[in-house]
C-alpha positions as CSV (number, residue, x, y, z in Angstrom):
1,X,-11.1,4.1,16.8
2,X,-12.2,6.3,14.0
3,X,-11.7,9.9,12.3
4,X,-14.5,12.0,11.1
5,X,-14.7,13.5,8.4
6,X,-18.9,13.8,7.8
7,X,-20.8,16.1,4.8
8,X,-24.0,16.6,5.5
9,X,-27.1,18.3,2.9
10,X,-30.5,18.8,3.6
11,X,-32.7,18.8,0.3
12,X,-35.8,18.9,-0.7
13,X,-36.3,17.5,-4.1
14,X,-38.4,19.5,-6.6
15,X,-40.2,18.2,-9.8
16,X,-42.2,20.5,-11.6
17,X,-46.0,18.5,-11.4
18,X,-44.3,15.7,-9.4
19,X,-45.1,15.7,-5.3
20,X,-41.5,14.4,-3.8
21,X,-40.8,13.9,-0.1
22,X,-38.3,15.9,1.4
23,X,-34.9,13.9,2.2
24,X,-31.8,14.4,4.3
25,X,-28.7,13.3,2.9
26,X,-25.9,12.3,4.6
27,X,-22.0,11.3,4.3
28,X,-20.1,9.2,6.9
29,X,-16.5,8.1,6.9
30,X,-14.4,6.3,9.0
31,X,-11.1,5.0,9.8
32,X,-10.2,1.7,11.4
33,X,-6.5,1.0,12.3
34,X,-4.9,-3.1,12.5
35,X,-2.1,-4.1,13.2
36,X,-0.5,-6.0,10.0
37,X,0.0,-9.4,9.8
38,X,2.3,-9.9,6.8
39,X,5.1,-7.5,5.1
40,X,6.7,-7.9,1.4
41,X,10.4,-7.6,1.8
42,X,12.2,-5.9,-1.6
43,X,15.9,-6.7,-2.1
44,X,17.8,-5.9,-5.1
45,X,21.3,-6.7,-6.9
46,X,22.9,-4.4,-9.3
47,X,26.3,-6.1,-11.3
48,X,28.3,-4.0,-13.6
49,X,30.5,-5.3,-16.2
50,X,32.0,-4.3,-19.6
51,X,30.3,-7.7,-21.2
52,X,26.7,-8.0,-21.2
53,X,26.7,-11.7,-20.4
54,X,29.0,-11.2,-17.6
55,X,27.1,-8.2,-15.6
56,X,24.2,-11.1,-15.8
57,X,25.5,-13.8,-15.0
58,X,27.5,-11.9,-11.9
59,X,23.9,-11.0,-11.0
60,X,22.4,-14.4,-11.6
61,X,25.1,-15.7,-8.8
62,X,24.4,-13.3,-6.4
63,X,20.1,-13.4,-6.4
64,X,20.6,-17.3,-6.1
65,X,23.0,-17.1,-3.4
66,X,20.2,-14.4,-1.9
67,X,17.6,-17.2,-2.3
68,X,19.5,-19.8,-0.3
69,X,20.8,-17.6,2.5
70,X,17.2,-16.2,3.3
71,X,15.9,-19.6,3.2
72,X,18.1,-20.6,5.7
73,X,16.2,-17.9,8.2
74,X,13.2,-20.1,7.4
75,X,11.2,-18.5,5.0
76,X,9.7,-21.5,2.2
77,X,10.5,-21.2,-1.1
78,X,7.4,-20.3,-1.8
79,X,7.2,-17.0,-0.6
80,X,10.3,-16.1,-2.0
81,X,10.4,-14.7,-5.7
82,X,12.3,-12.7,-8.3
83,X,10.4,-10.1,-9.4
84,X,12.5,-7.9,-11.9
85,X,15.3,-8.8,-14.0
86,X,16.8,-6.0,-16.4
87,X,20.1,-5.4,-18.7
88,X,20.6,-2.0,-19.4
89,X,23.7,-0.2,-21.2
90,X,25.7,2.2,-19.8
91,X,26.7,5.2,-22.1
92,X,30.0,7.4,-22.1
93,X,29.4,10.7,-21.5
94,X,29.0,13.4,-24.1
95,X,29.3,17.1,-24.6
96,X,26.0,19.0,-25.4
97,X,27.1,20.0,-29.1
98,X,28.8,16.4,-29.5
99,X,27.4,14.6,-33.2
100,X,29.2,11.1,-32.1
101,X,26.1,8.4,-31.9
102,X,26.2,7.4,-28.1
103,X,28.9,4.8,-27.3
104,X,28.3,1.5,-24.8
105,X,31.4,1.6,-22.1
106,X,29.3,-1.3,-19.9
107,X,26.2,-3.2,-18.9
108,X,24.1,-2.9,-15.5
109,X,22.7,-6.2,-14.6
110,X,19.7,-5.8,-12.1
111,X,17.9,-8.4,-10.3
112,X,14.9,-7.3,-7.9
113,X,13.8,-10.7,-5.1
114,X,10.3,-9.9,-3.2
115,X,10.3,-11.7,0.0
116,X,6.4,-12.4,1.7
117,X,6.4,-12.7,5.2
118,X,4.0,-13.8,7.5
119,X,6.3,-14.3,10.6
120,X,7.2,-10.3,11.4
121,X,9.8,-10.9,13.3
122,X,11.8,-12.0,10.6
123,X,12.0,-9.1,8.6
124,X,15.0,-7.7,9.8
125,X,16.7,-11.2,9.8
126,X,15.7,-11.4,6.0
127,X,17.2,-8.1,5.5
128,X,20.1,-8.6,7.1
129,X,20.6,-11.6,5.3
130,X,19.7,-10.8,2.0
131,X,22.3,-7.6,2.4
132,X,25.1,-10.2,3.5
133,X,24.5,-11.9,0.8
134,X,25.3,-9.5,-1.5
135,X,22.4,-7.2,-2.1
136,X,23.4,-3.9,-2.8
137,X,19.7,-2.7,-3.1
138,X,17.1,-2.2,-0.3
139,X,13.7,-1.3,-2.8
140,X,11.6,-1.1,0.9
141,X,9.2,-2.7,3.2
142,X,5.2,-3.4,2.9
143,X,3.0,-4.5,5.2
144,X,-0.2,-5.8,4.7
145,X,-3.3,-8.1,5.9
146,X,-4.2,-11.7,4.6
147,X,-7.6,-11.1,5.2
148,X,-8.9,-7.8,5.0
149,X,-12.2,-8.5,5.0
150,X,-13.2,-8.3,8.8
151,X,-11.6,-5.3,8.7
152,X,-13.4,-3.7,5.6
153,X,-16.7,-4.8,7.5
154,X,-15.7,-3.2,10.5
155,X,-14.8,0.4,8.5
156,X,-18.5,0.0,6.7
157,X,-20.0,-0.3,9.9
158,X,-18.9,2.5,11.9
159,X,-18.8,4.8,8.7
160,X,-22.8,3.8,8.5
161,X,-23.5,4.7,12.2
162,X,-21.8,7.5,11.9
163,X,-23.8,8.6,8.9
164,X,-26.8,7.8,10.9
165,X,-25.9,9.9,13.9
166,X,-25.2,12.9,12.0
167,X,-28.1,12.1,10.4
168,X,-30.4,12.3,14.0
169,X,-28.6,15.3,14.9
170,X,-29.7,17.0,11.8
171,X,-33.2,15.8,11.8
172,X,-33.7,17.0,15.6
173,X,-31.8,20.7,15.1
174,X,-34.3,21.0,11.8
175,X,-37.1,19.1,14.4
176,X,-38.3,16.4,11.6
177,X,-38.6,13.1,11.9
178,X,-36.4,10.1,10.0
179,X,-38.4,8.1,8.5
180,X,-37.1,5.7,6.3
181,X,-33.9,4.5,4.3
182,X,-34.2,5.7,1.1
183,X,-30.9,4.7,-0.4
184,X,-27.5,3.9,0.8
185,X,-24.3,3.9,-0.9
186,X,-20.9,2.4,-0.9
187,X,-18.6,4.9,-1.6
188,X,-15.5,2.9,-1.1
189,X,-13.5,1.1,1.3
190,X,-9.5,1.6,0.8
191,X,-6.6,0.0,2.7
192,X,-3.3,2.4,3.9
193,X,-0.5,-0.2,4.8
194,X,2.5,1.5,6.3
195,X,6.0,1.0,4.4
196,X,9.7,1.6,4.6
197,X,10.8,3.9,2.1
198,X,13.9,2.2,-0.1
199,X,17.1,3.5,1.3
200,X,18.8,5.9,-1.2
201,X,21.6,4.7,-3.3
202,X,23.1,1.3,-2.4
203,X,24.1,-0.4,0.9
204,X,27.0,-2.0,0.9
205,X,27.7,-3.2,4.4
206,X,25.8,-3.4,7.8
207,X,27.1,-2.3,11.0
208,X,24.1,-3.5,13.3
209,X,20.8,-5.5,13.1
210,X,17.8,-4.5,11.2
211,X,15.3,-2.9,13.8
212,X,11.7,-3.0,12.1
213,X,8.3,-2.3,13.5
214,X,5.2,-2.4,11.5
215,X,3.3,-0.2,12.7
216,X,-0.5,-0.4,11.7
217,X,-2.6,-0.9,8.7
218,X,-5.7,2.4,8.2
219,X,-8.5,1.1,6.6
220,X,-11.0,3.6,5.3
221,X,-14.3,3.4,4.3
222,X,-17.0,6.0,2.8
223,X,-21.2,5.7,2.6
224,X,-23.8,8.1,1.5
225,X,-27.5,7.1,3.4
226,X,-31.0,9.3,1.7
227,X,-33.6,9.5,4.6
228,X,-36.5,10.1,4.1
229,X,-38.1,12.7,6.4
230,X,-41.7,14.3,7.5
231,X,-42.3,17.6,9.9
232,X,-42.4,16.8,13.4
């Protein structure tokens, strides 16, 4: 299954004292949609405290306590990993015409945990369970493909014949013939995975399980082909 979206020129090339052949030129893209077969999971803890140390170290508790509940749902250790950890200050508020240099009331404590899954079914599990734990963050949902290479082949392939049969169409409404491939062109090959936005602001409890469905992955791909052509 594939979209369209084709440009298509006709040009004759012109050199002054130089006898070029006339060429069609032709762009072909296509889409190609899989379904995913991995997702990154993005779970977050934010800890508040008057002390620096302490807003850490609350944080600290809760991401390891994250790590051993979602390995519990079976996920290794391996595919689990912290990805962000930040300290920032929290400033008091200030009037617009106020002179006073800004003055540290606390500290936010933020730990980010990337979860890579390969079993889908688990994602709302892993969710649910990282939330439980004491998450107060969901940061969102990627999927993906392990191998994207039979996919990015696929793309190429029908962007190419689909070059080539705009290409015949052209030649016949303009009655020439195609004769050769002059030149051919990647013109890239991009993959679209589908993801759940982060849910604003925090979650702090769950009411029901985690329904997620991945959806599928567009893959899209772009060639430019140079025939050469002759009157018919």
């Amino acid at each position: 299954m594939h979209a369209i979206s084709t440009l298509l020129l006709f040009m004759f090339w012109q050199i002054p004292g130089v006898s070029t052949p006339p060429v069609l030129l032709v762009t072909g893209n296509s889409q190609v949609f899989v379904t995913p077969d991995q997702a990154t999971v993005r779970l977050g803890i934010v800890r508040q405290s008057a002390n620096a140390q302490t807003a850490q170290e609350q944080a600290n508790v809760v991401a390891q306590e994250i790590l051993n509940t979602i390995a519990k749902v079976g996920v290794p250790p391996s595919q689990i990993q912290t990805t962000r950890l930040v300290l920032t200050p929290v400033y008091a508020p200030r009037s617009p015409d106020s002179r006073d240099a800004p003055r540290i009331v606390a500290y936010n404590a933020t730990n980010s945990v990337s979860v890579r899954l390969e079993n889908l079914s688990v994602i709302g599990p892993v969710i649910d369970a990282g939330l439980k734990a004491g998450a107060n963050q969901l940061e969102g949902v990627q999927f993906g493909l392990r191998n994207d290479l039979p996919s990015r082949q696929q793309a190429l392939k029908q962007a190419v014949e689909e070059a080539r049969s705009k290409a015949q169409t052209m030649a016949d409404a303009l009655r020439v013939n195609l004769v050769e491939v002059l030149e051919a062109s990647e013109g890239g090959v991009s993959i679209v995975g589908d993801s759940i936005e982060p849910l604003a602001g925090r979650v702090m409890a769950l009411t029901a399980e985690t329904p997620v469905s991945p959806g599928q992955i567009r893959v899209n791909a772009n060639v430019t082909i140079r025939y050469r052509i002759t009157p018919k």
